[in-house]
N, C-alpha and C positions, 0 to 999 in steps of 0.2 A: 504494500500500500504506500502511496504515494506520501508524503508531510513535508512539513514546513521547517525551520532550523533544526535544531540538536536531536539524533536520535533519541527516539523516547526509549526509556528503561523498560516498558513491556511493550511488545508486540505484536499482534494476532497472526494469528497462524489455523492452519486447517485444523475442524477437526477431524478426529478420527476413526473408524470402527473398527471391531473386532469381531469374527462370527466363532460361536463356542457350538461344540454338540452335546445334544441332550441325548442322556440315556437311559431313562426314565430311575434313577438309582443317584446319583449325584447329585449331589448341594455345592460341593465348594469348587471353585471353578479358578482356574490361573489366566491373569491380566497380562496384558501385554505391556500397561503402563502402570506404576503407581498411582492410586489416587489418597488422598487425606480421609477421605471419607462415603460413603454411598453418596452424597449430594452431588460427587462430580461424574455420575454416570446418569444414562439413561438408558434402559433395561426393556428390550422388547421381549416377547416370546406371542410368536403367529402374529409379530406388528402390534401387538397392542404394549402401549407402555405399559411398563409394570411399576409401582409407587413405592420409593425406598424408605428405612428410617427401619427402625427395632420395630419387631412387632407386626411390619408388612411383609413384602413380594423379596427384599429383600437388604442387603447391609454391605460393604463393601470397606478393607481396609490395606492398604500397600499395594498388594497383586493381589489378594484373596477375593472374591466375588461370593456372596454366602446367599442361596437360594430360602426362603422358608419351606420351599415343596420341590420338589425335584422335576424337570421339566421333562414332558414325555419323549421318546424316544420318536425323530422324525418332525416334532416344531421345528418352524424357526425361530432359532433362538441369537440374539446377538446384544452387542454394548454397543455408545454412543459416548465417546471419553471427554465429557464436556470441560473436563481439566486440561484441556490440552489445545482448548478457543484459544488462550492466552499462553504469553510464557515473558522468562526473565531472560533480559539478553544478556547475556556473559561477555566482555570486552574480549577482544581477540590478544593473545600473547604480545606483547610488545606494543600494544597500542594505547595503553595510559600513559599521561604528559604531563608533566610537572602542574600544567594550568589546569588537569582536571580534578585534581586534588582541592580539598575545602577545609580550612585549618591545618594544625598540628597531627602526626602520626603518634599515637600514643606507646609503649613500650610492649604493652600485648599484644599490638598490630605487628608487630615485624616479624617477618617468616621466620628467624635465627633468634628463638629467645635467648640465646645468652651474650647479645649484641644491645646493651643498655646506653641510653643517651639521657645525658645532664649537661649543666650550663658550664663545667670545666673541661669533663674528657670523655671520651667514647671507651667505653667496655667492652672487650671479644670476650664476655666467658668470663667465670670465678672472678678475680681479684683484679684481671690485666687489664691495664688501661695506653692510652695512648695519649700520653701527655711527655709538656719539653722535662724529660727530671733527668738524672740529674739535676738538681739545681741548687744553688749557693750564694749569698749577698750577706756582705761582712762589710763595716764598716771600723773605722780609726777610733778608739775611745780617749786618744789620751794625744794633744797634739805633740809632735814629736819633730825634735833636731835629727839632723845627721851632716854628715861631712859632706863635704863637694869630692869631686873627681875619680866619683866611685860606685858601683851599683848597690844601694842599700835597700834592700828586702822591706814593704813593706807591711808593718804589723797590722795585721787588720781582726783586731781582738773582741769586735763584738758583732755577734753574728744576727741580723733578719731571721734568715732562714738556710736552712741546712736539710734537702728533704733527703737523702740517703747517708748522712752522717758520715760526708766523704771531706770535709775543708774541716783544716786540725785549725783552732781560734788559739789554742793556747802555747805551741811550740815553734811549729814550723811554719805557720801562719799561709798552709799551701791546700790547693786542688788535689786530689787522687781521685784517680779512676775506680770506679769500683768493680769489682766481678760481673765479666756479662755486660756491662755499658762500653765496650766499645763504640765510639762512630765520632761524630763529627763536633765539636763543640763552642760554642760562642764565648768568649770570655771578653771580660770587660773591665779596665782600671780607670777609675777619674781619680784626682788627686789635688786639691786647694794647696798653692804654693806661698808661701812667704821667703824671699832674699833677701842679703845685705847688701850685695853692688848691684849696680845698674849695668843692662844689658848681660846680663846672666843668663844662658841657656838651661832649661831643664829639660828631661824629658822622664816620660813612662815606658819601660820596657819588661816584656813576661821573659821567664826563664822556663825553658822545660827538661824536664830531667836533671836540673843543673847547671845548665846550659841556656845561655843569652840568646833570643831568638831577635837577628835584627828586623826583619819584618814588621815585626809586630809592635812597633816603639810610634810614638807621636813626641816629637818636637819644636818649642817653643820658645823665644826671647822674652826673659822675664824682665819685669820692673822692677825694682827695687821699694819704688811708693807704694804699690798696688800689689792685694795677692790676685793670683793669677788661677785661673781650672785650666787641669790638664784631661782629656779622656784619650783611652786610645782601646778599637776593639780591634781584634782578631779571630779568626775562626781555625782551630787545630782540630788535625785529626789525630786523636788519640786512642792509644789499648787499653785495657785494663791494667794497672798499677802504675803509668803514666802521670805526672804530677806535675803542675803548673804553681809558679808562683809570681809575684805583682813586685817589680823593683824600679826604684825613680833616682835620679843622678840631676848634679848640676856639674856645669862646667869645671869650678875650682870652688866658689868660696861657701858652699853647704849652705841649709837655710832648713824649714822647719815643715813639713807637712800638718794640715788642720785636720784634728777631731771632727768628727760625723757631716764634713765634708769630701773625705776622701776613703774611698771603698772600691772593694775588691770582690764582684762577681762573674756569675757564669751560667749556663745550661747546656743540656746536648739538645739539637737538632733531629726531628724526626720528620721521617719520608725523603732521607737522603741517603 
């Protein structure tokens, strides 16, 4: 049948018949279609309707057709499957689109229950989540001197957050990798500068394993009036027991890193 915009959700359709034989001995009869109940048939035998419901001609439930009297052998007997005037149309594989959807998917809608969605991470199952962790933000509690013309480590003694208890706050004031978090990581040093002379260079440089990584440093002409922010990221690919740590230099004459201006974070990178 022909219409107008969006396919409608039911749509008619033929109906249908069935012809059963009577043996003058049988009541229960097998459908060729489900129905819900005798209402969606209509029940000839020699052409005349026969009237459903408990109690009459007869009752009807899934495939079963249940006579009250058993039809003689040589009627005509047959159905009229008035369930099957209408139907629900089932969308074809691959043919729902983002626009046909109407609000939010709710958590027992999704074919993969152990695929949970919240407003921080997605869940495959039990515990696993897909979030950036690793992750670690430490900041300076105590502002601090050091000497010029030399790389000094810096302490970064008070920790935001630490979600696998992999940045030591109290010794080594460094990143490790943790078991199984191999991959790619973002690390991040900003640093509030105070110097004595003018035109003093400082800069920010990570060490990894011990080792100065010149890449990864940001340098700057400091003022001597003025304290100065320094940031510098980088993105390292590290293994497990891997360890990164945040060190700042000036030219020659040293100067003083600020408290809970100057901090030393990080995360790993996922879907790379």
């Amino acid at each position: 049948m022909a219409y107008i915009g969006n396919i409608p959700a039911v749509q008619y359709a033929s109906f249908s018949k069935q012809t059963l034989t009577a043996d003058s001995s049988t009541v229960a009869f097998t459908l060729d279609n489900a129905v819900a109940n005798e209402n969606e048939l209509e029940v000839f035998v020699n052409n005349v309707r026969q009237e459903p419901g408990s109690g009459n001609a007869y009752t009807a439930s899934g495939t079963t057709l249940t006579m009250s009297a058993a039809p003689t052998t040589g009627d005509s007997f047959y159905v009229i499957f008035q369930g099957k005037a209408t139907q629900t149309v089932t969308p074809g594989s691959g043919t729902v689109t983002n626009a046909m959807l109407a609000g939010s998917i709710a958590n027992a809608k999704l074919a993969n229950s152990s695929i949970t969605l919240n407003s921080s991470a997605i869940s495959l199952g039990g515990s696993s989540t897909i979030a950036n962790t690793p992750s670690f933000f430490a900041r300076v509690g105590t502002t601090t001197a050091f000497s010029g013309a030399s790389d000094t480590k810096v302490a970064a003694d008070t920790e935001e957050w630490d979600t696998d208890n992999a940045y030591d706050s109290s010794t080594n004031y460094r990143f490790t990798v943790p078991a199984g978090e191999d991959g790619k990581y973002v690390i991040i040093g900003s640093a509030e500068y105070d110097v004595t002379v003018e035109n003093e260079y400082g800069r920010i440089r990570f060490h990894k394993n011990g080792s100065s990584v010149n890449n990864s440093e940001v340098r700057l002409v400091l003022d001597s009036a003025f304290a100065t922010i320094m940031k510098t990221v980088h993105i390292f690919d590290l293994s497990a027991g891997d360890y990164i740590e945040m060190y700042i230099r000036t030219l020659s004459s040293g100067g003083t890193y600020v408290a809970g201006k100057t901090s030393f974070q990080g995360y790993k990178l996922i879907g790379v």
